[in-house]
MOPAC internal coordinates of N, CA, C and O (Angstrom, degrees):
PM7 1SCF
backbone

  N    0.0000 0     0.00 0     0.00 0    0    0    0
  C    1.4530 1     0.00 0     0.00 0    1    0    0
  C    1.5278 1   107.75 1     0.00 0    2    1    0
  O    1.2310 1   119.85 1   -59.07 1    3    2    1
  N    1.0211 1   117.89 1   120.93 1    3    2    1
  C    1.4993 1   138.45 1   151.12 1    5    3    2
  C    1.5349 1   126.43 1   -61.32 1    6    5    3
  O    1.2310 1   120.01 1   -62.16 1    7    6    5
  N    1.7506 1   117.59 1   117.84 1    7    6    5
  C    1.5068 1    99.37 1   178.82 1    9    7    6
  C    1.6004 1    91.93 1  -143.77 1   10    9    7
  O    1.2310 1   136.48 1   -26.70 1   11   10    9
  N    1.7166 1    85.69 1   153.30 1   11   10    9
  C    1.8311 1    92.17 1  -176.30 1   13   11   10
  C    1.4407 1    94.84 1  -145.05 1   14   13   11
  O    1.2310 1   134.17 1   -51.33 1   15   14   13
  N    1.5977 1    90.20 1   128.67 1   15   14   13
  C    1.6681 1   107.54 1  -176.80 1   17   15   14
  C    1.9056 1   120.41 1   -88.88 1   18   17   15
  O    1.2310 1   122.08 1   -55.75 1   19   18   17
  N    1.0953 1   113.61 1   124.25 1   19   18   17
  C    1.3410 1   119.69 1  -171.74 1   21   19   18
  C    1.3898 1   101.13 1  -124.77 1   22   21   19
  O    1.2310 1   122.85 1   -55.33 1   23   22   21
  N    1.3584 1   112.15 1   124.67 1   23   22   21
  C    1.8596 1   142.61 1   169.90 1   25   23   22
  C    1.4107 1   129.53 1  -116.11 1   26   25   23
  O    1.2310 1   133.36 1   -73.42 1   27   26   25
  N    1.3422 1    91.79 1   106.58 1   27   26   25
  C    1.9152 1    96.96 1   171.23 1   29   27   26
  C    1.6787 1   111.16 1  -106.68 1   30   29   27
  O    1.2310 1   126.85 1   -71.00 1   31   30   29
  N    0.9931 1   104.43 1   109.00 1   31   30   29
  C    1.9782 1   105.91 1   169.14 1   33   31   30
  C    1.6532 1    80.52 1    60.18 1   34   33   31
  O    1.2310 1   119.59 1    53.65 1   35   34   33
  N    1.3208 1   118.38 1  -126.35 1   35   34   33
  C    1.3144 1   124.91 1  -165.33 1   37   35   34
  C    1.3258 1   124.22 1  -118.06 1   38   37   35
  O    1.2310 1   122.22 1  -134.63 1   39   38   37
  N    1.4204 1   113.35 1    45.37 1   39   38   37
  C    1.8652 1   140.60 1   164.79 1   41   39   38
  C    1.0347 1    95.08 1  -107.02 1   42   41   39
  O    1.2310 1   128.17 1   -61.69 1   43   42   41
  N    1.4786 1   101.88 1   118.31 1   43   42   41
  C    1.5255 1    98.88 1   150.39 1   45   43   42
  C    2.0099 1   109.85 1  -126.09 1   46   45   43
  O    1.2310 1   131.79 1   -35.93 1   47   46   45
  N    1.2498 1    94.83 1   144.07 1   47   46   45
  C    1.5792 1   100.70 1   173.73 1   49   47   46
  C    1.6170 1   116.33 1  -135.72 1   50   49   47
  O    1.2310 1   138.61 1   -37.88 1   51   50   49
  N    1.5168 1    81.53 1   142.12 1   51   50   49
  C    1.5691 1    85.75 1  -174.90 1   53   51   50
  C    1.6318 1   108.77 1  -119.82 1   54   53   51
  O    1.2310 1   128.23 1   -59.89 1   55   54   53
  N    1.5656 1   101.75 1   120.11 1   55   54   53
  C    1.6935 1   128.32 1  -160.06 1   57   55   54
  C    1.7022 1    86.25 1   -83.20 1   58   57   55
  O    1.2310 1   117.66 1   -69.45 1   59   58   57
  N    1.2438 1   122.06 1   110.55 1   59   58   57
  C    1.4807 1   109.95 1   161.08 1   61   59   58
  C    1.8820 1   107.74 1  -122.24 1   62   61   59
  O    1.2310 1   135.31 1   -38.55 1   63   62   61
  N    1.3517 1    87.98 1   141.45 1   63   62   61
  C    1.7584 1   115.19 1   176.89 1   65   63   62
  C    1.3606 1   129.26 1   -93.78 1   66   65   63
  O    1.2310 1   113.13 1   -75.90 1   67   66   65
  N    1.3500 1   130.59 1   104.10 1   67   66   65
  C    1.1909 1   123.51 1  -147.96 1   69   67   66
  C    1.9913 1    85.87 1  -126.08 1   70   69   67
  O    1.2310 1   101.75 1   -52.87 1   71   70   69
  N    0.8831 1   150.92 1   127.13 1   71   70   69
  C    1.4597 1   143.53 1  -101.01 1   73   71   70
  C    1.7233 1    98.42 1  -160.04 1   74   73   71
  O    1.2310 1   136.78 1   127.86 1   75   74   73
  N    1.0858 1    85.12 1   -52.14 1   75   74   73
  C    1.1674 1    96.06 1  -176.06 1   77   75   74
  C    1.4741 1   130.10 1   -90.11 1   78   77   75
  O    1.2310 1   125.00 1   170.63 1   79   78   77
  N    1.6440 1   108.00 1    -9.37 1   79   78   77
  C    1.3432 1   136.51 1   165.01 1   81   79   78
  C    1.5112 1   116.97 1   -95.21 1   82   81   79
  O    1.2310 1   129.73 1   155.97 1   83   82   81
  N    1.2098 1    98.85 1   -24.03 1   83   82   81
  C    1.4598 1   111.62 1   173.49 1   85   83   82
  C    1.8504 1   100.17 1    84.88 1   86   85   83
  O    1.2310 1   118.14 1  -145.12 1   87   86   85
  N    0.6381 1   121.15 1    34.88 1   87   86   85
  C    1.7813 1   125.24 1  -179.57 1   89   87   86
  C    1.1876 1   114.81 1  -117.50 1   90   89   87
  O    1.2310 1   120.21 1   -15.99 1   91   90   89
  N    1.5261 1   117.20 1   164.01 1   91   90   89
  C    1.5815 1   130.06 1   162.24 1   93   91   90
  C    0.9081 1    86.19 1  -160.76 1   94   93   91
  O    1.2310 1   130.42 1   -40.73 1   95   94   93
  N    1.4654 1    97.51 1   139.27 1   95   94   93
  C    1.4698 1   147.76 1  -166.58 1   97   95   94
  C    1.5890 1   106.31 1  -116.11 1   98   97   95
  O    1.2310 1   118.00 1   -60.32 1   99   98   97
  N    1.0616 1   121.41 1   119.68 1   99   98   97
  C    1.6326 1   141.64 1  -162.59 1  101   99   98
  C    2.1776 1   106.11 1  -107.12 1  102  101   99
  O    1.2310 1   110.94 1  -116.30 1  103  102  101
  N    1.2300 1   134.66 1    63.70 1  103  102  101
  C    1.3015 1   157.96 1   178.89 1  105  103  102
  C    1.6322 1   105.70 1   -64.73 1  106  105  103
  O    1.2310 1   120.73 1   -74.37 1  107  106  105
  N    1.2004 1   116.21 1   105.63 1  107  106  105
  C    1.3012 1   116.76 1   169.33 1  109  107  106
  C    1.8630 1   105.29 1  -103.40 1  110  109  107
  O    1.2310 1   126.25 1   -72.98 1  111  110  109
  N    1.0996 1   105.59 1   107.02 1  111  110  109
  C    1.5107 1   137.50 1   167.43 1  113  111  110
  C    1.9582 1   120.24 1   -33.47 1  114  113  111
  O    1.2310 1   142.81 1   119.83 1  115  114  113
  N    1.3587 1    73.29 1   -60.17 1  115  114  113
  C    1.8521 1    97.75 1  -155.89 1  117  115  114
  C    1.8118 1    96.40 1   -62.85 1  118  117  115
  O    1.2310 1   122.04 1   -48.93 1  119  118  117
  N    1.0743 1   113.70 1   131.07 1  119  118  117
  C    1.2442 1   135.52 1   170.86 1  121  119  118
  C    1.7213 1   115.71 1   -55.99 1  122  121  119
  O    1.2310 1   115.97 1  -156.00 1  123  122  121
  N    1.2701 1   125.26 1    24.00 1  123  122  121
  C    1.4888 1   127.97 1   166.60 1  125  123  122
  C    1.5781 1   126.46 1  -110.43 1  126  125  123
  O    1.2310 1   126.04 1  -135.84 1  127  126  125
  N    1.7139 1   105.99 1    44.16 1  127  126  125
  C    1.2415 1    97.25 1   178.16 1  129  127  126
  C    1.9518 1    94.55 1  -168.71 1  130  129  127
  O    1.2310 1   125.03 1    -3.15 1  131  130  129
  N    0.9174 1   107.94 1   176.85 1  131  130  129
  C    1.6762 1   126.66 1   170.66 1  133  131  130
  C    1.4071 1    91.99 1   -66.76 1  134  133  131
  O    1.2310 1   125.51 1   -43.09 1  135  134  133
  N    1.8789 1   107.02 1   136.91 1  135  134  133
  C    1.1530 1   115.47 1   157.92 1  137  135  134
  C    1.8024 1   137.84 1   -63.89 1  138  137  135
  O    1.2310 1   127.49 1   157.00 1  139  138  137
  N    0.9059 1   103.18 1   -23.00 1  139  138  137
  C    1.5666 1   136.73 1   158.86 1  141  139  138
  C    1.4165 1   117.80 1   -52.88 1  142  141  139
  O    1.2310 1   122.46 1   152.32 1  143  142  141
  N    2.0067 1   112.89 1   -27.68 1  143  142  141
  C    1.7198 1    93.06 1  -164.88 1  145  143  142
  C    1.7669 1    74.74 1  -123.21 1  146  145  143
  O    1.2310 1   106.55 1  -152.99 1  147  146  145
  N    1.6843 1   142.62 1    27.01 1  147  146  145
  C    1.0321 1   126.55 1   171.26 1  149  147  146
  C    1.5195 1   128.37 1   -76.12 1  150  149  147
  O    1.2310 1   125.53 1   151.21 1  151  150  149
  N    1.6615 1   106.98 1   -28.79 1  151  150  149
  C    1.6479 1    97.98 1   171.54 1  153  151  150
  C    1.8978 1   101.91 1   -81.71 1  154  153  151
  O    1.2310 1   130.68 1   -62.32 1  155  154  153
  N    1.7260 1    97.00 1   117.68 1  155  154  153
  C    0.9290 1   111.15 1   167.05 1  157  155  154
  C    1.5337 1   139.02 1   -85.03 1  158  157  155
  O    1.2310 1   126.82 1   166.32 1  159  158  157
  N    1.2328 1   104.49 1   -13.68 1  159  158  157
  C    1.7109 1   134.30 1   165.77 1  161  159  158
  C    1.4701 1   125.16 1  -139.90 1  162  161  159
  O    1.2310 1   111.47 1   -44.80 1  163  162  161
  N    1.1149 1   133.66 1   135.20 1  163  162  161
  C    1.3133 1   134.89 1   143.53 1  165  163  162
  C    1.3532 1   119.70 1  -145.57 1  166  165  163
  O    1.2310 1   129.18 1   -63.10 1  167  166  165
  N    1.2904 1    99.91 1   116.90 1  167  166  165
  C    1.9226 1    96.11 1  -178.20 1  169  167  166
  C    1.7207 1    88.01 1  -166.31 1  170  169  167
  O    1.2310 1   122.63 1    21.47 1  171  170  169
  N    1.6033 1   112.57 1  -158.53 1  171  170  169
  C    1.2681 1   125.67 1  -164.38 1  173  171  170
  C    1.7782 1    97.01 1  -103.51 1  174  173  171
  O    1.2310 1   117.93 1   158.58 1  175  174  173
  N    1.3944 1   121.55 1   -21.42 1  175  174  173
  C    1.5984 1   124.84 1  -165.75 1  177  175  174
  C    1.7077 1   120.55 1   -70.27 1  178  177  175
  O    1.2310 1   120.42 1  -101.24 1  179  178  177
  N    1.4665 1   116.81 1    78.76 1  179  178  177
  C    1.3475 1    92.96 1  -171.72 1  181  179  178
  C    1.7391 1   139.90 1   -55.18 1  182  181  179
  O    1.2310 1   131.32 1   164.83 1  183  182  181
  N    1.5728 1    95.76 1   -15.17 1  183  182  181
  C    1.2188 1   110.97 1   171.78 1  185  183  182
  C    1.5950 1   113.41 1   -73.60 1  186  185  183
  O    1.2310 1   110.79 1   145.11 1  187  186  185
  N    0.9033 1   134.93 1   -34.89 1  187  186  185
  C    1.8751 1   151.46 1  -174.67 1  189  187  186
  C    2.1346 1    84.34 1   -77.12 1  190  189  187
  O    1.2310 1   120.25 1   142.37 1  191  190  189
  N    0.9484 1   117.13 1   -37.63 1  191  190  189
  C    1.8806 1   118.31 1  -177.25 1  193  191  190
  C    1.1907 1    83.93 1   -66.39 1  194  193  191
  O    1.2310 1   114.84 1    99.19 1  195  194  193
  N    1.4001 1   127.38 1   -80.81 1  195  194  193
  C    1.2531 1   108.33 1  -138.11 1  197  195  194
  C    1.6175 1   111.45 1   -86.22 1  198  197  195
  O    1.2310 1   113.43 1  -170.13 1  199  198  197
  N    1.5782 1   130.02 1     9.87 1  199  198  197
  C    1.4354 1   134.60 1   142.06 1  201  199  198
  C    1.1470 1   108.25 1   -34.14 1  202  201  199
  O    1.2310 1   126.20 1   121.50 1  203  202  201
  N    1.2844 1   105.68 1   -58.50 1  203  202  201
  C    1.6535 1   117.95 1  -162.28 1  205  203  202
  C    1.2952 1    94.94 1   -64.57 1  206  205  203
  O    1.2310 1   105.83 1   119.11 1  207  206  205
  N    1.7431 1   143.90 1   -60.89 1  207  206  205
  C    0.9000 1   131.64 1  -127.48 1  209  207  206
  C    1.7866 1    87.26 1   -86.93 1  210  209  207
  O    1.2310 1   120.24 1   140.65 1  211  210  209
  N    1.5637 1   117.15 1   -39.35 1  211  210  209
  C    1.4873 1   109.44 1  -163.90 1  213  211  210
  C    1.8253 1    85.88 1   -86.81 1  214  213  211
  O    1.2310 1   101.85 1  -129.26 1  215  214  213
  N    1.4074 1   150.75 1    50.74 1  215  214  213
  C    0.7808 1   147.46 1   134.07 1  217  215  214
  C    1.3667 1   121.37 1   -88.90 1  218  217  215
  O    1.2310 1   119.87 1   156.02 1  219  218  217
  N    1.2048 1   117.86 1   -23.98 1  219  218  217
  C    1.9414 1   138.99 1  -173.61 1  221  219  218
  C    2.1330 1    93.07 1  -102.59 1  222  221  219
  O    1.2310 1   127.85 1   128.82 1  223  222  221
  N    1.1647 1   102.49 1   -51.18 1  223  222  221
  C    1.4190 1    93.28 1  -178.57 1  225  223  222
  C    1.5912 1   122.15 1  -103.64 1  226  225  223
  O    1.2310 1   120.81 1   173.29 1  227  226  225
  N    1.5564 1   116.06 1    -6.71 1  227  226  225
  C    1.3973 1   111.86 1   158.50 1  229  227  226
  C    2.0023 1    84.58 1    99.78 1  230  229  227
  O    1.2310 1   118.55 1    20.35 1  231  230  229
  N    1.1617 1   120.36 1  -159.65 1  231  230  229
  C    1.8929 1   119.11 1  -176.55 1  233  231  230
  C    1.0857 1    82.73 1   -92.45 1  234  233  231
  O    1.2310 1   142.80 1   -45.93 1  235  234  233
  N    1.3898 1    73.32 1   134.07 1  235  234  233
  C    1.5258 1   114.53 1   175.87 1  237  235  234
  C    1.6326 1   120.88 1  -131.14 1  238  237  235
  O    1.2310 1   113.31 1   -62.12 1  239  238  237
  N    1.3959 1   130.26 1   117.88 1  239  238  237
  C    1.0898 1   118.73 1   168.05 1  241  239  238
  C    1.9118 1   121.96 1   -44.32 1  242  241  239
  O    1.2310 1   118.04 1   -40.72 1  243  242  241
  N    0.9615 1   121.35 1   139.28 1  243  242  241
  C    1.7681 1   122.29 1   164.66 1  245  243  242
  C    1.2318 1    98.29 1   -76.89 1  246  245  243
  O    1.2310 1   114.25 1   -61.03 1  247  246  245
  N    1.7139 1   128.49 1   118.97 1  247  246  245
  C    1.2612 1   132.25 1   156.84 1  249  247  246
  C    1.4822 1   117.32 1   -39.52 1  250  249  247
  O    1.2310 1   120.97 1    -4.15 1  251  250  249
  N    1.0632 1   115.75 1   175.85 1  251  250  249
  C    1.5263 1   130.51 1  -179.07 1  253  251  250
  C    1.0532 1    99.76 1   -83.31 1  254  253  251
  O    1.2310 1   111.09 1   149.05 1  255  254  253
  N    1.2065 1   134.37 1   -30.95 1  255  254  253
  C    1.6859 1   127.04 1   174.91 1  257  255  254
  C    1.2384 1   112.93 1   -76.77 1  258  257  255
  O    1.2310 1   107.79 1   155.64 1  259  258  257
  N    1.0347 1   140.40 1   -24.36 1  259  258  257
  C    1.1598 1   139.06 1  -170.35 1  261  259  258
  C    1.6221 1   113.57 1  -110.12 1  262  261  259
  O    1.2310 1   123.27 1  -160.15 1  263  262  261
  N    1.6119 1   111.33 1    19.85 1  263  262  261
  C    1.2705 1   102.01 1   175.22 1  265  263  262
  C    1.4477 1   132.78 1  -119.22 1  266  265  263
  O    1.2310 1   127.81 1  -150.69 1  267  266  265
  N    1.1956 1   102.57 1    29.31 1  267  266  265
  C    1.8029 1   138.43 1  -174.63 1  269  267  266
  C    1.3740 1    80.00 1   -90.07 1  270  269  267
  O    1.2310 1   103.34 1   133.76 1  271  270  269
  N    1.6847 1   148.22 1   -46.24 1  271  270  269
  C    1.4216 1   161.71 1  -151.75 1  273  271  270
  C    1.4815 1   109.39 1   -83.83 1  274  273  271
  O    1.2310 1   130.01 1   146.98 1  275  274  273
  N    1.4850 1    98.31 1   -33.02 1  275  274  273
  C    1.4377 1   114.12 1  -162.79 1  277  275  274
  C    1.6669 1   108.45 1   -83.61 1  278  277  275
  O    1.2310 1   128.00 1   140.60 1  279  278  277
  N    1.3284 1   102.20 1   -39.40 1  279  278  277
  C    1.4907 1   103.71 1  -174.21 1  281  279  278
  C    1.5954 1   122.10 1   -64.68 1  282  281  279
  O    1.2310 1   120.10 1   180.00 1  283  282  281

């Protein structure tokens, strides 16, 4: 599994890549919520991930690593 951490002001999310399952997993970090409602995604859709992720951090560029995912 692959994971890449992304921080705005005080969001943090952690993008993890599971490759071989074909998933990403959408991890909200930041300490403002129930541990219970932090996985914000998990499925096969990388586009539906990164909703989630610019939903916790607002627009967000897709790193360079993560854009082999994107295409």
């Amino acid at each position: 599994m692959q994971e890449l951490r992304l921080q705005k002001q005080t969001r943090v999310v952690s993008f993890r890549i599971a490759e071989e399952a074909g998933e990403f997993i959408v991890f909200d970090m930041s300490l403002s919520g129930p541990v219970r409602q932090r996985t914000r995604y998990s499925g096969p859709d990388f586009k539906e991930a990164w909703q989630a992720v610019e939903a916790i951090l607002g627009d967000t560029d897709i790193p360079a690593a993560l854009q082999r995912f994107a295409g």
